[in-house]
Jmol script that loads the backbone (N, CA, C; Angstrom):
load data "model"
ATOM      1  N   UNK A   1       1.100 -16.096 -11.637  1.00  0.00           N
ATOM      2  CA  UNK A   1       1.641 -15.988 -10.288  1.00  0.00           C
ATOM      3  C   UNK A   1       2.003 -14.535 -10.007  1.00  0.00           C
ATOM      4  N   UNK A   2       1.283 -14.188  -9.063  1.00  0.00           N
ATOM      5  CA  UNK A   2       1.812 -12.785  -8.422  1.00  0.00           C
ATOM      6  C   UNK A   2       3.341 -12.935  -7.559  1.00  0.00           C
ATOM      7  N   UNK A   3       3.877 -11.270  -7.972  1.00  0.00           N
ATOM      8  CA  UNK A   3       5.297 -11.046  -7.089  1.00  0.00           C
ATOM      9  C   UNK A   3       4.699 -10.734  -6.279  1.00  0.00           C
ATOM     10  N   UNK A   4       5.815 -11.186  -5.662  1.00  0.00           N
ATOM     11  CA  UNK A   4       5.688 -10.844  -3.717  1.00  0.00           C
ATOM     12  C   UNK A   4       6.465  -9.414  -3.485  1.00  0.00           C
ATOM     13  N   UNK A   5       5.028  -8.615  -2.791  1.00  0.00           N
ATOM     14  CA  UNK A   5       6.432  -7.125  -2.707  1.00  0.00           C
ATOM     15  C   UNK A   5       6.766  -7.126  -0.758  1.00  0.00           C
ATOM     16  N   UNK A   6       7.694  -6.678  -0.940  1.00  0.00           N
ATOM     17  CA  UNK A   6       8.213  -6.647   0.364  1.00  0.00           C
ATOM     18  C   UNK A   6       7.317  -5.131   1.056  1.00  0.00           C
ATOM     19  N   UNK A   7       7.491  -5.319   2.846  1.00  0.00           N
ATOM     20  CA  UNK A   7       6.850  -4.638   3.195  1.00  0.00           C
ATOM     21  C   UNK A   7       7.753  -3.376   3.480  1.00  0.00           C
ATOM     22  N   UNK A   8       7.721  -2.231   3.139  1.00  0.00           N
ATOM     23  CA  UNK A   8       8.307  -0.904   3.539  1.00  0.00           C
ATOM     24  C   UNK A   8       8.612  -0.946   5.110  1.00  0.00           C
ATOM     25  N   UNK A   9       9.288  -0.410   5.492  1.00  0.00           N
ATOM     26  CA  UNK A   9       9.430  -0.228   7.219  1.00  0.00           C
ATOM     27  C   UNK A   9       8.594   1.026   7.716  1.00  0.00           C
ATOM     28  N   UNK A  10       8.531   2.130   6.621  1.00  0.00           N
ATOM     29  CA  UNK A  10       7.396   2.699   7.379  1.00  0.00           C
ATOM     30  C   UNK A  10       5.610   2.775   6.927  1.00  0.00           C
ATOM     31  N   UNK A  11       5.397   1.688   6.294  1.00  0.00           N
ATOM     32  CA  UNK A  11       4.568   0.445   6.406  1.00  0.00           C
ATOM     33  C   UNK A  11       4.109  -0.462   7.792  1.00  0.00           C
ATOM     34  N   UNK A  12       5.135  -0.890   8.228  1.00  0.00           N
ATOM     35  CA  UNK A  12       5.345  -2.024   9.038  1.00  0.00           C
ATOM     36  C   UNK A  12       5.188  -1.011  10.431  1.00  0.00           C
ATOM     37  N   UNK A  13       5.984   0.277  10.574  1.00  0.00           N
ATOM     38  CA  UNK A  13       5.530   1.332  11.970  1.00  0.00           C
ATOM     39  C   UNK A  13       4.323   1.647  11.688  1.00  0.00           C
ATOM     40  N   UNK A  14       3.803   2.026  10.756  1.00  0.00           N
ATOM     41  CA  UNK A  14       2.444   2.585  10.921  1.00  0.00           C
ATOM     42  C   UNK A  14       0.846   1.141  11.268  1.00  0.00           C
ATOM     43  N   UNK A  15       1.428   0.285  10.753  1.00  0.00           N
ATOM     44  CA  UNK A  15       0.281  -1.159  11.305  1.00  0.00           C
ATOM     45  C   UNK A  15       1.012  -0.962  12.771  1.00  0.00           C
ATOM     46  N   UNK A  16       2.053  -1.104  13.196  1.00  0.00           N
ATOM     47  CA  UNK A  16       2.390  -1.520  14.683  1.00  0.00           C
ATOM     48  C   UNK A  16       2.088  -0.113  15.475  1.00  0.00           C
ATOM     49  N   UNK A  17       2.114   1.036  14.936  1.00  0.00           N
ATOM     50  CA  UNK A  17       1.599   2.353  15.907  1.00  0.00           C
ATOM     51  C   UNK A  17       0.296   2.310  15.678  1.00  0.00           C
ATOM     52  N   UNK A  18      -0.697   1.775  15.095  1.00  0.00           N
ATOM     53  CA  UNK A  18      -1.903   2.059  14.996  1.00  0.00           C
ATOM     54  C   UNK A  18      -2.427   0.691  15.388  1.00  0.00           C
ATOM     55  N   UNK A  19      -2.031  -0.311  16.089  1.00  0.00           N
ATOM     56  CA  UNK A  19      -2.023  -1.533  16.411  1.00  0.00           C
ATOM     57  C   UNK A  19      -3.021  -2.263  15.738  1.00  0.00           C
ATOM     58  N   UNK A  20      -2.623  -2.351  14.397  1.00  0.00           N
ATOM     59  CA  UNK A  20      -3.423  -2.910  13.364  1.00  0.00           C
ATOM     60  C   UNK A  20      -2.583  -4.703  12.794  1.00  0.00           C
ATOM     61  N   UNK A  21      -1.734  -4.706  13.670  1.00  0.00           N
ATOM     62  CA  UNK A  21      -0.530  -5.753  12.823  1.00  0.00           C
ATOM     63  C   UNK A  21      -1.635  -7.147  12.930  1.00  0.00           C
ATOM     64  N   UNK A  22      -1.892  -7.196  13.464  1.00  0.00           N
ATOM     65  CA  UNK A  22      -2.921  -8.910  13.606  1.00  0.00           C
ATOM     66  C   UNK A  22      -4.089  -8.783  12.438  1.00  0.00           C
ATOM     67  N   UNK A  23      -4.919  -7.571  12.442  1.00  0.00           N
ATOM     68  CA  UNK A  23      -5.459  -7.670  11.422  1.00  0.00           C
ATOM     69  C   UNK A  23      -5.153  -7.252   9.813  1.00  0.00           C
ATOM     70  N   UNK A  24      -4.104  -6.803   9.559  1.00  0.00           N
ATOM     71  CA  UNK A  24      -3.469  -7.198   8.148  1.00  0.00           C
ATOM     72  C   UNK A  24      -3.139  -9.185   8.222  1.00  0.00           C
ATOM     73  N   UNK A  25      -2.606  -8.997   9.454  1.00  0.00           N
ATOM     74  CA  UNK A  25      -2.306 -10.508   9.173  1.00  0.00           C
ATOM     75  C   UNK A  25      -3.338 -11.317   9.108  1.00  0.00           C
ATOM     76  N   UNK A  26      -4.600 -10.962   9.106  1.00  0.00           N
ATOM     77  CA  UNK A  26      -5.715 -11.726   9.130  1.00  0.00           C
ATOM     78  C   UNK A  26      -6.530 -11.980   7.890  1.00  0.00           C
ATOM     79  N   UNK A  27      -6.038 -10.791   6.883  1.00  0.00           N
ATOM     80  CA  UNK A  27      -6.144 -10.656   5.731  1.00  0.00           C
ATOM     81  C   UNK A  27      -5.507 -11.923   4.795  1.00  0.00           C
ATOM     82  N   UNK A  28      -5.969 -12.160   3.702  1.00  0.00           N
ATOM     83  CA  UNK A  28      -6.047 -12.785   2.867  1.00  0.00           C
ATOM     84  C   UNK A  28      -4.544 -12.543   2.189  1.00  0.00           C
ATOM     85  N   UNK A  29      -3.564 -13.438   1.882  1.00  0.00           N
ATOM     86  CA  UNK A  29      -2.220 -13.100   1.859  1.00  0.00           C
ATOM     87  C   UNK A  29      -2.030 -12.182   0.118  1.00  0.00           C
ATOM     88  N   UNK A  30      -3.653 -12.415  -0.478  1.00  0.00           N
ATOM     89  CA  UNK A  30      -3.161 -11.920  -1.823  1.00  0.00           C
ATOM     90  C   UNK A  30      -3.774  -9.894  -1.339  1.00  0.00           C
ATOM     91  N   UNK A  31      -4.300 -10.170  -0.753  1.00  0.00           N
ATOM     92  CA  UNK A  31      -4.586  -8.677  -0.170  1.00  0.00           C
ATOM     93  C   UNK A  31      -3.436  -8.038   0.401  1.00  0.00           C
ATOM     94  N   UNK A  32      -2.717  -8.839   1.684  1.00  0.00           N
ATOM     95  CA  UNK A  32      -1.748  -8.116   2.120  1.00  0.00           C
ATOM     96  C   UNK A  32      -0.844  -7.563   0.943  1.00  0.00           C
ATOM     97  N   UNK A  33      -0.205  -8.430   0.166  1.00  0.00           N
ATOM     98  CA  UNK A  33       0.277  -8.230  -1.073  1.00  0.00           C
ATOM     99  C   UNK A  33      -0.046  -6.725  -1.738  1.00  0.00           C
ATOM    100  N   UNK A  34      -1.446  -7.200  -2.147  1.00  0.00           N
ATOM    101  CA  UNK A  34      -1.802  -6.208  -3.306  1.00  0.00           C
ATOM    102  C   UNK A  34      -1.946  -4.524  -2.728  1.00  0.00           C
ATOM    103  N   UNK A  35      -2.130  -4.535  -0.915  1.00  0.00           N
ATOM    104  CA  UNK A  35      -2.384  -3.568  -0.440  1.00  0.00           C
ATOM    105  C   UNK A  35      -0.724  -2.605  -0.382  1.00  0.00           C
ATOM    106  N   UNK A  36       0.455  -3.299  -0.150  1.00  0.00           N
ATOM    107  CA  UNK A  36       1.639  -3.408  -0.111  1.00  0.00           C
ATOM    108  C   UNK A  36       2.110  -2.876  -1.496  1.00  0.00           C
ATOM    109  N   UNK A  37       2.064  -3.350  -2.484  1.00  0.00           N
ATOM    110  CA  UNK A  37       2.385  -3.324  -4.037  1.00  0.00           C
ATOM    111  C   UNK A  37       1.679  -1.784  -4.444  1.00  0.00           C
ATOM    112  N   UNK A  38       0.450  -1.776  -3.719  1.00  0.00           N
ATOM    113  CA  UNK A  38      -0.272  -0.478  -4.586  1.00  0.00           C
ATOM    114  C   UNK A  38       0.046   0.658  -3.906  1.00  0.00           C
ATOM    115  N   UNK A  39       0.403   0.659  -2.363  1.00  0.00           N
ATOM    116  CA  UNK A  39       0.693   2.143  -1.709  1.00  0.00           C
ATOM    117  C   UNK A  39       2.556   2.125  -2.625  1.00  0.00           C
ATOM    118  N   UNK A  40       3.259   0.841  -2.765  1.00  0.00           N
ATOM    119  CA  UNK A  40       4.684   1.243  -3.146  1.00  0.00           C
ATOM    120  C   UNK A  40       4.753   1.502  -4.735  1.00  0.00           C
ATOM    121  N   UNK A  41       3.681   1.422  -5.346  1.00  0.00           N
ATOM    122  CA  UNK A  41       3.835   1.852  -6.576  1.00  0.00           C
ATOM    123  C   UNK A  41       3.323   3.344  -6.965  1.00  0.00           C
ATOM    124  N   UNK A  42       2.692   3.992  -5.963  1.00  0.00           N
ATOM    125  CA  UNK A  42       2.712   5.742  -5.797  1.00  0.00           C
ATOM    126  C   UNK A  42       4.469   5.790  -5.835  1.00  0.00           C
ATOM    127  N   UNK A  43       4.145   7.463  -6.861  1.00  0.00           N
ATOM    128  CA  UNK A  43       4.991   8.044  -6.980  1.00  0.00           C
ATOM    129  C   UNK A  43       5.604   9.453  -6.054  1.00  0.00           C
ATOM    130  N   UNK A  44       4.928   9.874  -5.751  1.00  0.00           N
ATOM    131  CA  UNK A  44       4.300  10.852  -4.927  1.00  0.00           C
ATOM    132  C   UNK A  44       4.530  10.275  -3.232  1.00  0.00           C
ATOM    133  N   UNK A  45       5.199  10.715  -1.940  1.00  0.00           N
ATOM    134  CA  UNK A  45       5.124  10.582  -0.886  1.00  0.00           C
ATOM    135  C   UNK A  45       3.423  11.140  -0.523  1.00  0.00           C
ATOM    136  N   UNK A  46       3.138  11.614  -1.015  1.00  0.00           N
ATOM    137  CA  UNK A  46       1.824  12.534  -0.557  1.00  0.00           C
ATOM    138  C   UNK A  46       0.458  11.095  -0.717  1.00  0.00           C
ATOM    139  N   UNK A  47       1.137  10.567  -2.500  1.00  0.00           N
ATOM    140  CA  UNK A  47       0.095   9.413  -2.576  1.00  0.00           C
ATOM    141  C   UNK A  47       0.561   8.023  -1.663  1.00  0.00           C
ATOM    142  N   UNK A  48       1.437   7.799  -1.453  1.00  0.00           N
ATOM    143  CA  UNK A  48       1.967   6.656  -0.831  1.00  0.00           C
ATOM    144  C   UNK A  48       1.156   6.800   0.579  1.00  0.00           C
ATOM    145  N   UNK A  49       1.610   8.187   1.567  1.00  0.00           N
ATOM    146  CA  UNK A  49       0.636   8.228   2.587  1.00  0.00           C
ATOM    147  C   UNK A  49      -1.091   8.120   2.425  1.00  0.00           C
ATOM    148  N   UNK A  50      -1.538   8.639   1.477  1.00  0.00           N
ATOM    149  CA  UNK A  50      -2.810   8.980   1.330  1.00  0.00           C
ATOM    150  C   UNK A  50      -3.447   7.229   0.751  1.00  0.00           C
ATOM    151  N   UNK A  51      -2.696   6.297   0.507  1.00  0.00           N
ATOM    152  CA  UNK A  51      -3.183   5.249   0.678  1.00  0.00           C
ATOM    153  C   UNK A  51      -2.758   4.719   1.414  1.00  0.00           C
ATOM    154  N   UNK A  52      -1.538   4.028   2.396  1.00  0.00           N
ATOM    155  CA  UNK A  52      -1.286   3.753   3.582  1.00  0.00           C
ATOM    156  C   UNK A  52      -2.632   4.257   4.128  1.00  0.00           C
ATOM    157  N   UNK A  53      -3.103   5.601   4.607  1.00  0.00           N
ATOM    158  CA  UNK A  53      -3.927   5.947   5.561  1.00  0.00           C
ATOM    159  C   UNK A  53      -5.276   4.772   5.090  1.00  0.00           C
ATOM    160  N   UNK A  54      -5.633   4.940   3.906  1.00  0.00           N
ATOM    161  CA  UNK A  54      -6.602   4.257   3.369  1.00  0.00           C
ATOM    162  C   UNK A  54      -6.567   2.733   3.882  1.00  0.00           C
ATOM    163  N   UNK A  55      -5.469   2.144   3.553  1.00  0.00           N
ATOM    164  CA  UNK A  55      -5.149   0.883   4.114  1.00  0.00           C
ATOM    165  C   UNK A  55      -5.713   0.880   5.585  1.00  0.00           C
ATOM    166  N   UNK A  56      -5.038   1.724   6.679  1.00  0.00           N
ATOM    167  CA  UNK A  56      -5.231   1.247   7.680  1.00  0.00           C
ATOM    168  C   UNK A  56      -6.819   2.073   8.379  1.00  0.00           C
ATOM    169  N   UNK A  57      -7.754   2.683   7.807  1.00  0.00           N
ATOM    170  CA  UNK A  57      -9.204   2.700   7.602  1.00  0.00           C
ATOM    171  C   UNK A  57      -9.692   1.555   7.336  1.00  0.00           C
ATOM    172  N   UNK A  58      -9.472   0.738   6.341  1.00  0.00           N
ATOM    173  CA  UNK A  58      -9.865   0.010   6.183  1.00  0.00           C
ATOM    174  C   UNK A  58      -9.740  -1.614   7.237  1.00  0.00           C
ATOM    175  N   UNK A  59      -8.408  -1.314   7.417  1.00  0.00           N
ATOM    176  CA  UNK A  59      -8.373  -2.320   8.307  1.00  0.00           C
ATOM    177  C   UNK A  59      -8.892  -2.045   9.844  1.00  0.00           C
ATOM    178  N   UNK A  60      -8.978  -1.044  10.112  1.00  0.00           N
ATOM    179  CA  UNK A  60      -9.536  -0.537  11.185  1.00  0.00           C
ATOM    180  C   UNK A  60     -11.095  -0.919  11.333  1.00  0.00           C
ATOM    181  N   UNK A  61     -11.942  -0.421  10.311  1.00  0.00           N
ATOM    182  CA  UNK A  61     -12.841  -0.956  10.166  1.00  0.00           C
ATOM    183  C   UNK A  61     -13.300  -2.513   9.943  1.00  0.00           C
ATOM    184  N   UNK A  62     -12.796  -2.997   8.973  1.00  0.00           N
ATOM    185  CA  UNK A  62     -12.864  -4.190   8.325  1.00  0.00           C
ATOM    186  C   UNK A  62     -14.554  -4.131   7.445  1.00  0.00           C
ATOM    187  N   UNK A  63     -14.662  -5.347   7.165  1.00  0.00           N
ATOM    188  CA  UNK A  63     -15.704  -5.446   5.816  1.00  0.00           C
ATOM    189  C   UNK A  63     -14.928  -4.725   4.846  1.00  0.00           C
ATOM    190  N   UNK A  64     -13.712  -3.983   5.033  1.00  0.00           N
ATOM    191  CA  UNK A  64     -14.164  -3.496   3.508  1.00  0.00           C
ATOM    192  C   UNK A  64     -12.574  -3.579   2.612  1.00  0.00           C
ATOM    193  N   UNK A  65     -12.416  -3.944   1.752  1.00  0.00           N
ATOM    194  CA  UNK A  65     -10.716  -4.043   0.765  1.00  0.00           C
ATOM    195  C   UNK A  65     -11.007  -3.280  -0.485  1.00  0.00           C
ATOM    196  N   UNK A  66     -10.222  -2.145  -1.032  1.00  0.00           N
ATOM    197  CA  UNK A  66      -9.975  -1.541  -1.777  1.00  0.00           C
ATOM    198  C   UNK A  66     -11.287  -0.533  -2.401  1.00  0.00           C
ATOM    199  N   UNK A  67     -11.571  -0.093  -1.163  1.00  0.00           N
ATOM    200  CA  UNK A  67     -13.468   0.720  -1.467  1.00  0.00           C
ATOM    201  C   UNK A  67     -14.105  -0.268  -1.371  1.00  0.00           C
ATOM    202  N   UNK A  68     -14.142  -1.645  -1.693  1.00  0.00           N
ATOM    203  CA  UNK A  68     -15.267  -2.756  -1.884  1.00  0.00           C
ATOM    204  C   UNK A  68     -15.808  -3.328  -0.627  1.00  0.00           C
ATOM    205  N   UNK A  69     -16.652  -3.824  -0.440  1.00  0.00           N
ATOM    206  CA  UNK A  69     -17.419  -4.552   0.536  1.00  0.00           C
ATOM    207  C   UNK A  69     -16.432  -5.601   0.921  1.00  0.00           C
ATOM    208  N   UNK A  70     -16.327  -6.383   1.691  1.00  0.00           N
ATOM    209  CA  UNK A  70     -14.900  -7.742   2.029  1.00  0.00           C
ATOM    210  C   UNK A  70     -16.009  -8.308   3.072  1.00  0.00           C
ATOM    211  N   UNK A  71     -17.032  -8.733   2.938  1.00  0.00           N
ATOM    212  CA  UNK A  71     -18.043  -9.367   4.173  1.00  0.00           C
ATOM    213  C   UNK A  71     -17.065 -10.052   5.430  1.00  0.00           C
ATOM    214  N   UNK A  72     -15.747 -11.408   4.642  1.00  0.00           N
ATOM    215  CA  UNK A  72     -15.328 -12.063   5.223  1.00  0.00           C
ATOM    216  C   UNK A  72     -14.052 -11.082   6.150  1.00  0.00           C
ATOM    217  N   UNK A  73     -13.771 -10.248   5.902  1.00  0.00           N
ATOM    218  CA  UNK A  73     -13.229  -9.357   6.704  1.00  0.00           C
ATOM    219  C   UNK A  73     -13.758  -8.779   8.175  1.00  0.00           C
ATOM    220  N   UNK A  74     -15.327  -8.490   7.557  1.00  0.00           N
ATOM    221  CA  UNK A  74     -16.088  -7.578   8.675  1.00  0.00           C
ATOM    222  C   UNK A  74     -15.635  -7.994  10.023  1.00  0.00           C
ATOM    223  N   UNK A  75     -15.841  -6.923  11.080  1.00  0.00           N
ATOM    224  CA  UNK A  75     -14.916  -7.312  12.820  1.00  0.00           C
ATOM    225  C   UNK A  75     -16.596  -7.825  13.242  1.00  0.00           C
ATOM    226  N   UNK A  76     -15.933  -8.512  14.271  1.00  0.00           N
ATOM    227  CA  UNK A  76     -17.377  -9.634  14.761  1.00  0.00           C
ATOM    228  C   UNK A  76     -17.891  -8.634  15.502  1.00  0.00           C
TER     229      UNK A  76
END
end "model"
wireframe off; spacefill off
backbone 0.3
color backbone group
């Protein structure tokens, strides 16, 4: 069983300023998770942003979770 990590607040501004909040939520709840867990386990503010940004590329785009292909993601 995976922990549940909580979402950062400036996490939560950057999906709602980049009006991405519906599609994280559209995501697969072990993704939201794991996307959450891996920008808060940077040590580094520099790495924390530099995957946040990654995160929301990706969700911007869709098809794709963690560099990988995500077909069931792709935007119609």
């Amino acid at each position: 069983e995976r922990k549940l990590n909580p979402m950062p607040r400036f996490v939560k501004e950057a999906l709602e300023a980049n009006k991405l909040v519906e599609d994280f939520k559209n995501r697969p709840a072990y993704q939201q998770n794991d996307y959450i867990g891996w920008i808060n386990r940077a040590k580094r503010e520099t790495t924390k942003h530099k995957r946040l940004n990654q995160m929301l590329d990706e969700l911007r785009k869709g098809g794709v979770y963690m560099n990988m292909t995500h077909p069931s993601s792709a935007k119609k």
